[in-house]
C-alpha positions in Angstrom: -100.0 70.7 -28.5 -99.9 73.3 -31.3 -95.9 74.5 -31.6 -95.5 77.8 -30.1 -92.8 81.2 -32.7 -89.5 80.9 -30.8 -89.4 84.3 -30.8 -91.4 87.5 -31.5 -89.4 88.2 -34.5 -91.2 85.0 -36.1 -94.4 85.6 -35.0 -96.9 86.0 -37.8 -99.0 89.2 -37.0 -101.5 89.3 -39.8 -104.1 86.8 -40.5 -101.8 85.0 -36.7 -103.8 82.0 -37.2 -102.3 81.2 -40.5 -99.7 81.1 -38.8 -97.9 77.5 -38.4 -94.3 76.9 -35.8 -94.0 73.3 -36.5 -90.9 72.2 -38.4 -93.0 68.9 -39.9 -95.3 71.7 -41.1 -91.9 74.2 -42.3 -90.4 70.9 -43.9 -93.1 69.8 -45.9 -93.2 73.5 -47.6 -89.6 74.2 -48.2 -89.2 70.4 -49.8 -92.1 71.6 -52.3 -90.2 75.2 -53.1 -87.1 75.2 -55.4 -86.5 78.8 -55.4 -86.1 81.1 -51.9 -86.2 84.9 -51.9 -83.0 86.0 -49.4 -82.7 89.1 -47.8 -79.8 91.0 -46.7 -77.7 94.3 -46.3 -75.3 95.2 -48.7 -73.1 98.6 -48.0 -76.3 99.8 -45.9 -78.9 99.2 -48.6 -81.6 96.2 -48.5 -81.1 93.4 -50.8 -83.1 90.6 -51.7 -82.2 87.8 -54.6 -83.8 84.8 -55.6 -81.9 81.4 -55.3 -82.4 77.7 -56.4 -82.2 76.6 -52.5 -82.7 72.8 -51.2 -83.2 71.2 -47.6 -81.5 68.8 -45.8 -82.0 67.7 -42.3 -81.8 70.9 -40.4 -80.6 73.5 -42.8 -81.8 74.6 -45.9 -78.9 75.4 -48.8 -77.6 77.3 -51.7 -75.2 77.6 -54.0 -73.3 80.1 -56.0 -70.0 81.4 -57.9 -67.2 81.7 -54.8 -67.0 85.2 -56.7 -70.6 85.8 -56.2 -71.8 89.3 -54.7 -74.5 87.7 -53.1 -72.8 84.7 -51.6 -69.8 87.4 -50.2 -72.5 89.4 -48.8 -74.4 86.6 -46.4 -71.8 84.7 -45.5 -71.0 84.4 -41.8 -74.2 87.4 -42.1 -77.8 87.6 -40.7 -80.3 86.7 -43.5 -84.5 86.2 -44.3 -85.2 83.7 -46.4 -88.3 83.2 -47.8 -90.1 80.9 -49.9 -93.8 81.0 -50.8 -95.8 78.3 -53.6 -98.8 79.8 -55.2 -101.6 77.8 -55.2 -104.5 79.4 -56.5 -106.6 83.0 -57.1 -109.7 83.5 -54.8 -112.0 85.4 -56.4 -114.7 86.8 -54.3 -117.7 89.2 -54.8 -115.8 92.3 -53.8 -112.7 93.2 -54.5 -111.4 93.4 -51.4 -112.1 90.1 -50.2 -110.0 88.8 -53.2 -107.3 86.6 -52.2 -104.4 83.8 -52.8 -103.6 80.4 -51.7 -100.3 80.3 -51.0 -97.6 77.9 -48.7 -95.0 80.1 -47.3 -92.0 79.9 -44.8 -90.1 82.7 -43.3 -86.1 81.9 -41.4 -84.3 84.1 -40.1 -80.5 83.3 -38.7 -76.9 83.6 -39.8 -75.8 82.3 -43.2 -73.1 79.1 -42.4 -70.3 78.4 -44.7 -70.3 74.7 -45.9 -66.2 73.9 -46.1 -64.3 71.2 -47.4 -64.3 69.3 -50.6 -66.4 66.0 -48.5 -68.6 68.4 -47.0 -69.5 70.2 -50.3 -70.0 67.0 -52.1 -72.5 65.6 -49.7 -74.7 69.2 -49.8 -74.7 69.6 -53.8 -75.8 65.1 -54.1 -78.3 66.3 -51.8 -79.6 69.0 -54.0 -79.4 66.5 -56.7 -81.4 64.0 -55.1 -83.9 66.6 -54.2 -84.1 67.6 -58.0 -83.9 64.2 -60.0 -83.0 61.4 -57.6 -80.2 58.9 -59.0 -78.8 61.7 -61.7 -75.8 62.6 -59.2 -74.6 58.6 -60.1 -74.9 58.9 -63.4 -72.7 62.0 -63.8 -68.4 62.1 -63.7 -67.2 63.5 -60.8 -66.8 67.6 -60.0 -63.2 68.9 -60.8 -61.2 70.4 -57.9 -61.5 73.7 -60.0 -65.1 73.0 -60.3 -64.9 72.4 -56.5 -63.0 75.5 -56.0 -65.1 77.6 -57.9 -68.6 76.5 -56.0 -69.7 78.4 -53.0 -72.4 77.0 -51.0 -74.3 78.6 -47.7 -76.4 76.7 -45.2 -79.3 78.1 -42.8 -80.3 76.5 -40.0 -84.4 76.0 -39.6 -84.9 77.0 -36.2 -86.2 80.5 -36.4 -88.7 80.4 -38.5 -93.1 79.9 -39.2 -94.5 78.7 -41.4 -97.8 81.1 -43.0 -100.7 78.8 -44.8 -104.1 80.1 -46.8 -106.2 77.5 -48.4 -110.0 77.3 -49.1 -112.8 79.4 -50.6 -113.2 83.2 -50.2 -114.2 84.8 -47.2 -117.2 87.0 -48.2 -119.1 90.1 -46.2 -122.1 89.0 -45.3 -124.0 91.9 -46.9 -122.3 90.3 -50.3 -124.5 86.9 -49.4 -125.9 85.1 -51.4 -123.6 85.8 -54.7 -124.2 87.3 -57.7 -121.4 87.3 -59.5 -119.1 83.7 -59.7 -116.8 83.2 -57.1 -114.6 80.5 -56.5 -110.9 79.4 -56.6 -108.7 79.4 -59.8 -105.8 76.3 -58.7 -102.8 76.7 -60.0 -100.6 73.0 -61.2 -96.8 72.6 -60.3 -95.6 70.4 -62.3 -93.0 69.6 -65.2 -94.8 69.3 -68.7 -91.7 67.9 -71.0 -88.3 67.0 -71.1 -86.5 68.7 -74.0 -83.6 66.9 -75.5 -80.1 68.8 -75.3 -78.6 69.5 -79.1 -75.3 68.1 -77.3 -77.1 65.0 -76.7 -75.3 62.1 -78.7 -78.1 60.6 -81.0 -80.3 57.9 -80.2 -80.3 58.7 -76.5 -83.1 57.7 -74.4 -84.8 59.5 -72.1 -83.2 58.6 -68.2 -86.0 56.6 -65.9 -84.8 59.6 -63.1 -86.5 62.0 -65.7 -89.3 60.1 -66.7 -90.6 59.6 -63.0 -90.5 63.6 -62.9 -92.4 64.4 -66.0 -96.2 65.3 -65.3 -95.4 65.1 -61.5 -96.9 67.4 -59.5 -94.7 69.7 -57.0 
């Protein structure tokens, strides 16, 4: 049985059968996205930055300066956060059937605090692992000033959808059959190279954690 928005607030409107509840379905997008769009109110005023976000279990995170505007501002507060991948231009034979592929996933809920040196430590190897699993062993351990200085929020994924376009281009009728092309331009997510730090003391070889990521797709 097809998962049903928990509320109105997540119900996708537009294009509603696009429209997807199931968290297997919200996962699988947000573990493909590494940067989120969050929204929130600041002093009255709409506000909306991009973060470097990861999931884990039930939450999705990020992380910031404790002295962060943005991280003061949505802590303990009511947030969107959005993430969409953009997978290709649909090119049709008028211009307003022209479209995008795209994943996206919209949450809603209130920002949570992660506390506690142990706590913090277990989110950020998580983001690690996400990024370039086996790095976070490699590397010394965070100072407590490091510690101190890193702030990092949580949202739980329960009010949320997930909104999905893929395939050709929808034409008019009237526009059948074309005569101009029409067709799908897919984009590629992937990393193309690793580039060596200056810092790097010579004769360093390139880490089997990065090697596995190069040329991967996303």
């Amino acid at each position: 049985m097809k998962a049903k928005p928990v509320n109105d607030q997540v119900r996708v409107r537009r294009a509603h059968k696009r429209g997807q509840y199931d968290r297997e379905t919200m996962n699988a997008v947000l573990d493909a996205g590494l940067v989120a769009d969050i929204g929130f109110i600041e002093q009255a005023k709409p506000v909306v930055t991009p973060m470097t976000y990861w999931r884990h279990a039930d939450y999705v995170y990020w992380h910031g300066s404790t002295a962060s505007r943005m991280m003061k501002a949505t802590a303990g507060r009511d947030v969107c956060f959005t993430v969409t991948l953009l997978d290709g231009l649909v090119l049709a034979q008028s211009a307003f059937h022209h479209s995008a592929n795209y994943r996206s996933v919209m949450l809603f809920g209130i920002a949570e605090q992660v506390r506690g040196t142990a706590a913090k430590t277990k989110a950020l190897e998580a983001f690690f692992d996400k990024l370039f699993a086996g790095r976070w062993q490699t590397l010394r351990s965070m100072t407590g000033q490091e510690m101190k200085a890193t702030s990092i929020l949580r949202l739980k994924i329960d009010q949320g959808a997930a909104k999905i376009r893929t395939g050709p281009p929808i034409e008019a009728k009237g526009d059948l059959p074309g005569k101009v092309w029409s067709g799908v331009l897919d984009f590629d997510h992937s990393i193309r190279q690793a580039q060596p730090s200056a810092d790097n003391i010579e004769g360093l070889e390139l880490p089997e954690h990065v090697k596995r990521l190069v040329g991967k797709p996303r």
